[in-house]
N, CA, C and O atoms as CSV, one atom per row, in Angstrom:
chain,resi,resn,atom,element,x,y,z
A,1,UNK,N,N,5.709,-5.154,6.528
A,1,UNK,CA,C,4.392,-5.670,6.295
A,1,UNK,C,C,3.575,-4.769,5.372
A,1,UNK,O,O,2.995,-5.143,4.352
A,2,UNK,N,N,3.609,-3.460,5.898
A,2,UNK,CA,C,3.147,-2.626,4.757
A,2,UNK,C,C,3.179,-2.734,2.939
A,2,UNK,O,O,2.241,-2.635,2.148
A,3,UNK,N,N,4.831,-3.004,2.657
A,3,UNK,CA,C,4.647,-2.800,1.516
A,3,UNK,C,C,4.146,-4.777,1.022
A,3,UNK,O,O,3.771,-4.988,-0.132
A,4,UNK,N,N,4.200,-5.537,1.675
A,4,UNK,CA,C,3.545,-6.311,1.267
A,4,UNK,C,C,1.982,-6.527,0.941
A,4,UNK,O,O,1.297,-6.904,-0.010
A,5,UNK,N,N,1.833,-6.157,2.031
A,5,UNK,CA,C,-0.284,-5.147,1.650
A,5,UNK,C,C,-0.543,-4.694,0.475
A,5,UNK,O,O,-1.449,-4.969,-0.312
A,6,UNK,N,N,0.714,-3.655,0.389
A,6,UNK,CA,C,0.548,-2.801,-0.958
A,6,UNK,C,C,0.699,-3.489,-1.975
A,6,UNK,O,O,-0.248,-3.383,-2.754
A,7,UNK,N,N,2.039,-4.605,-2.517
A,7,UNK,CA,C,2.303,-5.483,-3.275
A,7,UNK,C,C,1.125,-6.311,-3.433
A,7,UNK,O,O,1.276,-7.041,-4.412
A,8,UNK,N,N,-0.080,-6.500,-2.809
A,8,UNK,CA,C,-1.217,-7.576,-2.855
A,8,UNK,C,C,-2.304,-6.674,-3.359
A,8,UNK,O,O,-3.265,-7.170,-3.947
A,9,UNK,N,N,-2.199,-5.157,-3.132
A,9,UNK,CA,C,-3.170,-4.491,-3.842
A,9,UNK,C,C,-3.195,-4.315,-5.465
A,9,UNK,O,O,-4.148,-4.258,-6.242
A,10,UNK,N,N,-1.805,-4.251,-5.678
A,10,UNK,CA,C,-0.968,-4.080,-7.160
A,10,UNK,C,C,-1.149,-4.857,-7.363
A,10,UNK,O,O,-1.306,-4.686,-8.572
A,11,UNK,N,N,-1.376,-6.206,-7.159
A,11,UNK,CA,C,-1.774,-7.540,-7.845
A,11,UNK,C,C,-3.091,-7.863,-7.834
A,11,UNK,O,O,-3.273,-8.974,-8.332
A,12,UNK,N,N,-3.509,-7.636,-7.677
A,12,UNK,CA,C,-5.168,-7.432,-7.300
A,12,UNK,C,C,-5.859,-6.616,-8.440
A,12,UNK,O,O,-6.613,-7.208,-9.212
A,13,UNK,N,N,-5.589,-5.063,-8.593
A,13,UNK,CA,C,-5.791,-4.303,-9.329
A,13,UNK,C,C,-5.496,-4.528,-10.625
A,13,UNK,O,O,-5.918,-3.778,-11.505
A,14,UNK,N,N,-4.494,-5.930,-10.961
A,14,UNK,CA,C,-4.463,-6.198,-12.537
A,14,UNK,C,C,-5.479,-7.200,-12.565
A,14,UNK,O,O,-5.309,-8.019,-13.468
A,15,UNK,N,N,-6.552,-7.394,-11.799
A,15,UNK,CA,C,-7.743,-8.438,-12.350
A,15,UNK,C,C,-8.955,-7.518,-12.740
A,15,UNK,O,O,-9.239,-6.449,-12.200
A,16,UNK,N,N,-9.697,-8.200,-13.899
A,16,UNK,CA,C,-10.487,-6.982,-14.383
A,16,UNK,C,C,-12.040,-6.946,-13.021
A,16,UNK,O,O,-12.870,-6.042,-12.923
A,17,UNK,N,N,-11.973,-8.101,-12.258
A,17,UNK,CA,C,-12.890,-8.013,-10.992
A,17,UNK,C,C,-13.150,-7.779,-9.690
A,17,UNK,O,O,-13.966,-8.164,-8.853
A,18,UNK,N,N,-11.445,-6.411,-9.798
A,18,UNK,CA,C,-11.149,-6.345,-8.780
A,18,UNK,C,C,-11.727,-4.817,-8.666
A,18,UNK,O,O,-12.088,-4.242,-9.692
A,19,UNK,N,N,-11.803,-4.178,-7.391
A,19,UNK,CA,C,-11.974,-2.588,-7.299
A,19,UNK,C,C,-11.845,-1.866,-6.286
A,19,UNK,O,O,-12.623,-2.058,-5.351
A,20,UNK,N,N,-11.022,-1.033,-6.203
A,20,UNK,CA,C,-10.367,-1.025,-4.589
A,20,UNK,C,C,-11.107,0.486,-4.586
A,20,UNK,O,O,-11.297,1.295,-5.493
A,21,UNK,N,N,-11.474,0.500,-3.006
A,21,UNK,CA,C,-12.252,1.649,-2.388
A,21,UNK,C,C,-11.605,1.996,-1.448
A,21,UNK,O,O,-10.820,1.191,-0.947
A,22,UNK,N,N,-11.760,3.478,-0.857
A,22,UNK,CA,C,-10.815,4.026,0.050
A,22,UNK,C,C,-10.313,5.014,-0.427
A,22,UNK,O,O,-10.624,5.803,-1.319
A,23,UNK,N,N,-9.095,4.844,0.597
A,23,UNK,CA,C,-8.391,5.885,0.190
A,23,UNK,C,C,-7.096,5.881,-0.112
A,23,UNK,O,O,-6.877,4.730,-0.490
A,24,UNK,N,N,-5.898,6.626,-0.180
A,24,UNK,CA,C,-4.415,6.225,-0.762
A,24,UNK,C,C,-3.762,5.267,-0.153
A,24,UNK,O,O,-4.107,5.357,1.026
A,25,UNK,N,N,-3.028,4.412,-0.266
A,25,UNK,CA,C,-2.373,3.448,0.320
A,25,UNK,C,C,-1.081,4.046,1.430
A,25,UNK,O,O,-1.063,5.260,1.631
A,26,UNK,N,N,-0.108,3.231,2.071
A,26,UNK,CA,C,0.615,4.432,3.004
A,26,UNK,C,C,1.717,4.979,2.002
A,26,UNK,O,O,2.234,6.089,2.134
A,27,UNK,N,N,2.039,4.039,0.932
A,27,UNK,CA,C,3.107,4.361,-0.146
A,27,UNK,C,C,4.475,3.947,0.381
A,27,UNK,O,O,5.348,4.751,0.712
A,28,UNK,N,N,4.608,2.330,0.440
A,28,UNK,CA,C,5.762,1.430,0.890
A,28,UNK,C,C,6.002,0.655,0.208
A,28,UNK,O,O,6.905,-0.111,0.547
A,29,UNK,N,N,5.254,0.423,-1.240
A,29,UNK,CA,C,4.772,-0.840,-2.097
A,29,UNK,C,C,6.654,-0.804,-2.967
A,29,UNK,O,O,7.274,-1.789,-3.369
A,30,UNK,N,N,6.998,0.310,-2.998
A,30,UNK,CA,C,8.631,-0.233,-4.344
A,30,UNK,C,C,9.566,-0.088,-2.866
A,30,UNK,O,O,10.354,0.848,-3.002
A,31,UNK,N,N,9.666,-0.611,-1.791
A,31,UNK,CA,C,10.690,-0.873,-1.126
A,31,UNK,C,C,10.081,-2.756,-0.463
A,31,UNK,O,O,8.897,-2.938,-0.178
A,32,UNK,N,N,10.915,-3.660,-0.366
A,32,UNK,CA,C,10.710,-4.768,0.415
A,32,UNK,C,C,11.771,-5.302,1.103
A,32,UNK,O,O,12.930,-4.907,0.975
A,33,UNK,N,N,11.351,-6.339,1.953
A,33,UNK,CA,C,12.373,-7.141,2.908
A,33,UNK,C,C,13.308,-5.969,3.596
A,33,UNK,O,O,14.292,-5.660,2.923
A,34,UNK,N,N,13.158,-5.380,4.659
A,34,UNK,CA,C,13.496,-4.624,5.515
A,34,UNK,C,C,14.447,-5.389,6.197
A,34,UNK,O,O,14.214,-6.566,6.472
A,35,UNK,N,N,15.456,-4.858,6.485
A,35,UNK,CA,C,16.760,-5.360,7.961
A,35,UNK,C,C,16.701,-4.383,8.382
A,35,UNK,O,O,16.401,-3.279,7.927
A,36,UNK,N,N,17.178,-4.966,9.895
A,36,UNK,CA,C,17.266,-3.823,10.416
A,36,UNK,C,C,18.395,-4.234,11.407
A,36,UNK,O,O,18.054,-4.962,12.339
A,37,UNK,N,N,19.725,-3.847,11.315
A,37,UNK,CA,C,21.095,-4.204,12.476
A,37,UNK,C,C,21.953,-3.122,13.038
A,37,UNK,O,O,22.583,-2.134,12.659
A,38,UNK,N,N,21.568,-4.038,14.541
A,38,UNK,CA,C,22.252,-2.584,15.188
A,38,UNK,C,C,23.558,-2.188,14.971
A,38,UNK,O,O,24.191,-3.100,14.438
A,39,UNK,N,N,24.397,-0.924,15.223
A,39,UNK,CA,C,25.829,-0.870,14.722
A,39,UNK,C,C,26.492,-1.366,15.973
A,39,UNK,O,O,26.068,-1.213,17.119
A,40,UNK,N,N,27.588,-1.980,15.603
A,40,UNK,CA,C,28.855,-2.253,17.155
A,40,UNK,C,C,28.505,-1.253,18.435
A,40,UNK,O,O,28.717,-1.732,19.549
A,41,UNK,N,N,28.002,0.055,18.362
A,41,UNK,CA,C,28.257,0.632,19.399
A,41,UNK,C,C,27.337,0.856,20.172
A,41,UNK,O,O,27.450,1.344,21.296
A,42,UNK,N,N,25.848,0.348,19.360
A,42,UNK,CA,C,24.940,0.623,20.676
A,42,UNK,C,C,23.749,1.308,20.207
A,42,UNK,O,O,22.551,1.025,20.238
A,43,UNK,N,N,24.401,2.265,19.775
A,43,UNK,CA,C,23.656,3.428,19.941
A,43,UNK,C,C,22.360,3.951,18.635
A,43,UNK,O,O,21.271,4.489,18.833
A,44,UNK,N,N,22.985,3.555,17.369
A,44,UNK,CA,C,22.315,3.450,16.060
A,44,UNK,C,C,21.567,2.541,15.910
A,44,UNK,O,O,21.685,1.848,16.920
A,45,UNK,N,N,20.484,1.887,14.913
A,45,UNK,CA,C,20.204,1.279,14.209
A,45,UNK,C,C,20.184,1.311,13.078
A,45,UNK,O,O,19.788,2.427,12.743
A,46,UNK,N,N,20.464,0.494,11.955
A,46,UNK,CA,C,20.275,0.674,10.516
A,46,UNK,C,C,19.723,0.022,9.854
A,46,UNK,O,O,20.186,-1.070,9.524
A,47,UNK,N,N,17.957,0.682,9.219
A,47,UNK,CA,C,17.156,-0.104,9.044
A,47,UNK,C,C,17.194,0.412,6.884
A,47,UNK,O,O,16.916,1.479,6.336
A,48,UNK,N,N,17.683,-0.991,6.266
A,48,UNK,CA,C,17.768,-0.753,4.879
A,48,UNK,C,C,17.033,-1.822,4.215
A,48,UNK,O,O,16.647,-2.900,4.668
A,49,UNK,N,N,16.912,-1.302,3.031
A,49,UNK,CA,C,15.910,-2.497,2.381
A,49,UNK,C,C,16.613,-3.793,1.247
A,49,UNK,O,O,17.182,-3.161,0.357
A,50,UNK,N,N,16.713,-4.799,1.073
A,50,UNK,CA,C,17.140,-5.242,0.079
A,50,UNK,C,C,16.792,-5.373,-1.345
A,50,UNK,O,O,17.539,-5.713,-2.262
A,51,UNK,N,N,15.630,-5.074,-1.391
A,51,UNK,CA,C,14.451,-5.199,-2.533
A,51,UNK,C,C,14.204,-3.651,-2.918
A,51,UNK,O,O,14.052,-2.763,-2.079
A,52,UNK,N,N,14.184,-3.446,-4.454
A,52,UNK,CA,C,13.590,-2.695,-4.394
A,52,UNK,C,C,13.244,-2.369,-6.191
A,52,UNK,O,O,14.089,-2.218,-7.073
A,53,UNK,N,N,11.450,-2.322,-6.357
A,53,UNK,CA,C,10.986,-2.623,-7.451
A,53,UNK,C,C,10.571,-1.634,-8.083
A,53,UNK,O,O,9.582,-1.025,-7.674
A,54,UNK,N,N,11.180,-1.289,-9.124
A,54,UNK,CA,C,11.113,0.121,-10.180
A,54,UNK,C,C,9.872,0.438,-10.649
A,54,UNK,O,O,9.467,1.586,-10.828
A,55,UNK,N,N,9.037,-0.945,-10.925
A,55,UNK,CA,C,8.167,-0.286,-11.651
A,55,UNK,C,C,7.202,-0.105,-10.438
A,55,UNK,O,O,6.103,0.288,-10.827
A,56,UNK,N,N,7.278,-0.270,-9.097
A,56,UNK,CA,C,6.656,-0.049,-8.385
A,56,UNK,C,C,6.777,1.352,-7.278
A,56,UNK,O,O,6.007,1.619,-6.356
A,57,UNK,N,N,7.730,1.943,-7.620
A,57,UNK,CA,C,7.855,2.709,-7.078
A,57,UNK,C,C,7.240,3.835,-7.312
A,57,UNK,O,O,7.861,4.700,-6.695
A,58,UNK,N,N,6.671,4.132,-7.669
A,58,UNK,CA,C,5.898,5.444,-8.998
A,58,UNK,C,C,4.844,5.635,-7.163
A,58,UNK,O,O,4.506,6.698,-6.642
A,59,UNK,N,N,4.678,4.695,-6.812
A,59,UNK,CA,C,3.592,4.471,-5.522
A,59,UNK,C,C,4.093,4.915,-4.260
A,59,UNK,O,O,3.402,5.038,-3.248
A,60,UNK,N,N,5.350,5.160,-4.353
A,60,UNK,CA,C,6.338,5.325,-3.184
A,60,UNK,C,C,5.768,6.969,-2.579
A,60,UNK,O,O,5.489,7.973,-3.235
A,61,UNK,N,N,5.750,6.813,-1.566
A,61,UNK,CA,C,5.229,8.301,-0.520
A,61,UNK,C,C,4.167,8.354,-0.693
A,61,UNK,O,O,3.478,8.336,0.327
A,62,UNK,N,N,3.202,8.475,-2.481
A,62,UNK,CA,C,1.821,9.042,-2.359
A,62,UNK,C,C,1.033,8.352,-2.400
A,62,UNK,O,O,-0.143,8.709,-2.456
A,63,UNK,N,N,1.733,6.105,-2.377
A,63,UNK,CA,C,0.517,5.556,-2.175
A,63,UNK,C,C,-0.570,5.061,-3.131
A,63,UNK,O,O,-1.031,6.036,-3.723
A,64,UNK,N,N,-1.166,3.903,-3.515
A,64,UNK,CA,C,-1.385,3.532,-4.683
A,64,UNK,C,C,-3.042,4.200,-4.521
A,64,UNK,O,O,-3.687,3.976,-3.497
A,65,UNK,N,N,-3.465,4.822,-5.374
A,65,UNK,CA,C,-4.838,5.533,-5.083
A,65,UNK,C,C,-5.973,4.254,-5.763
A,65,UNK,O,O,-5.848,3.494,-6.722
A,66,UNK,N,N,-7.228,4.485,-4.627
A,66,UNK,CA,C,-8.561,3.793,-4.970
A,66,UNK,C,C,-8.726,3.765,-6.075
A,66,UNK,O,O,-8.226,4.702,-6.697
A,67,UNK,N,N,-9.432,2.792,-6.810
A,67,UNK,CA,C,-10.526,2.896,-7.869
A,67,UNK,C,C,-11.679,3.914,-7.783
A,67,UNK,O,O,-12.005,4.528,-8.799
A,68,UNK,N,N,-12.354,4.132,-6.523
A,68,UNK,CA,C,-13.090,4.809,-5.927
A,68,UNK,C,C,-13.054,5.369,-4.443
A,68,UNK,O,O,-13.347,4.674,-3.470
A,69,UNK,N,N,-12.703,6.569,-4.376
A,69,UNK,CA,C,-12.236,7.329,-3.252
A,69,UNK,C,C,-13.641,7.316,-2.215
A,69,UNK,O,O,-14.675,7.675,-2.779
A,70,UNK,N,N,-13.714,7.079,-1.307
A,70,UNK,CA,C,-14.613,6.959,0.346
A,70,UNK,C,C,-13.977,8.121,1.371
A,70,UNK,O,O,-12.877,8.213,1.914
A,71,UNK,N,N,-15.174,8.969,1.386
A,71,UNK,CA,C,-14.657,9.725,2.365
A,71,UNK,C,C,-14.478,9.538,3.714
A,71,UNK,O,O,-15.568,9.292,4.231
A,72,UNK,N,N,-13.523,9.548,4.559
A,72,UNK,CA,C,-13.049,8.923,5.576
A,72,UNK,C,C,-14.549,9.444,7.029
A,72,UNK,O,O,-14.391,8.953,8.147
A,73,UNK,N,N,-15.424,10.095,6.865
A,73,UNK,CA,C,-16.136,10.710,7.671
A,73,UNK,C,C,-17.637,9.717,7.948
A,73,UNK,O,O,-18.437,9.896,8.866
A,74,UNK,N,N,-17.712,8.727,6.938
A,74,UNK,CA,C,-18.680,8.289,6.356
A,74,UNK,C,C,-18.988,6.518,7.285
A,74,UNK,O,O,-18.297,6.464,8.303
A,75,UNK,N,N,-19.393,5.912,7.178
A,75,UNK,CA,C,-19.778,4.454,7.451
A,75,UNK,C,C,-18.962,3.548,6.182
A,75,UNK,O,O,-19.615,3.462,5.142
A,76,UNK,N,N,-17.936,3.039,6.186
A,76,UNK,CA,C,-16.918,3.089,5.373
A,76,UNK,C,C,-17.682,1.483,4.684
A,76,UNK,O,O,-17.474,1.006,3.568
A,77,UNK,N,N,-18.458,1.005,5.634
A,77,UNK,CA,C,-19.248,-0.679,4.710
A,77,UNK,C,C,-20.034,0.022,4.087
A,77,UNK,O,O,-19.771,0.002,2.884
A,78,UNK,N,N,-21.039,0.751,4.388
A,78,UNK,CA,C,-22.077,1.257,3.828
A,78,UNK,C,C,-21.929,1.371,2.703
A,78,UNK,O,O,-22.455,0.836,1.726
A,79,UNK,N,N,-20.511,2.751,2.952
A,79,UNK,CA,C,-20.431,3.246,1.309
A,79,UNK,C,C,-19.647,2.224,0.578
A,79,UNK,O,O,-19.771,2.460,-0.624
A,80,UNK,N,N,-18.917,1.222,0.774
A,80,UNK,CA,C,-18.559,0.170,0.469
A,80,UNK,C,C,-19.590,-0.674,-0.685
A,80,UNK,O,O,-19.375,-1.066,-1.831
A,81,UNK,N,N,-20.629,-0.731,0.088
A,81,UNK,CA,C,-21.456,-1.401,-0.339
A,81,UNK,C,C,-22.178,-0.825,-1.955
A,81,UNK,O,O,-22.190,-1.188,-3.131
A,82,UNK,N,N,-22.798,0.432,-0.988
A,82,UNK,CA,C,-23.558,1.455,-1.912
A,82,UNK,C,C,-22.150,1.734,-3.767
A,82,UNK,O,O,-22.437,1.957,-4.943
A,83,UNK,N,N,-21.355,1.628,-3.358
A,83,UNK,CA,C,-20.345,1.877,-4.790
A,83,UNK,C,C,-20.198,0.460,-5.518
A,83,UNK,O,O,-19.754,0.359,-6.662
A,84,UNK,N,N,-20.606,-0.595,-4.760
A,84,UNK,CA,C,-20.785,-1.863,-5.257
A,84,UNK,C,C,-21.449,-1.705,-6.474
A,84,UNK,O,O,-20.979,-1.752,-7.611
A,85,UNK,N,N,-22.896,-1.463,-6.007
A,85,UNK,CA,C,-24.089,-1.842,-6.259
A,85,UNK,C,C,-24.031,-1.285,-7.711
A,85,UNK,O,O,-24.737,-1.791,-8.583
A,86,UNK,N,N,-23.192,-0.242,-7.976
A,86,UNK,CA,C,-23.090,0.358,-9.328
A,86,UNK,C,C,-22.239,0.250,-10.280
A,86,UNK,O,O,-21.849,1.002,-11.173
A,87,UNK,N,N,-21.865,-1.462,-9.750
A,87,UNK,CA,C,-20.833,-2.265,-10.883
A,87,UNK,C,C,-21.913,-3.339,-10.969
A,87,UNK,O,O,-21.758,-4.313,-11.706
């Protein structure tokens, strides 16, 4: 589910009316469609991906960063709002 979030932010971010606030994403966006099957014996699982998108990976671990960074300490609508107001 994650990197689908992320995949909707990356699409998002190519509209010129879009503007993402916050903070880094979890960085799952160049892996998709997860399996996950247990082995014959029990004891393992093996969870692999089938998908996996090159030019998206650049995002992988560190996460696709804000347009405008919100410090996590803060009233996160507020400042939401307040970074609006100056587009």
């Amino acid at each position: 589910m994650a990197s689908a979030g992320e995949g909707l932010i990356v699409y998002a971010m190519q509209r010129t009316k879009v503007i993402t606030l916050g903070g880094h994403s979890g960085g799952y966006v160049g892996y998709g469609d997860i399996r996950t099957k247990e082995i014959p014996c029990g004891k393992f699982k093996l969870i692999t991906t089938t998908t996996k998108w090159r030019d998206k990976s650049k995002y992988e671990l560190s996460g696709i960063p804000p347009m405008r960074v919100l410090k996590k300490d803060i009233d996160l609508v507020k400042a939401a709002v307040e970074a609006l107001k100056a587009y």
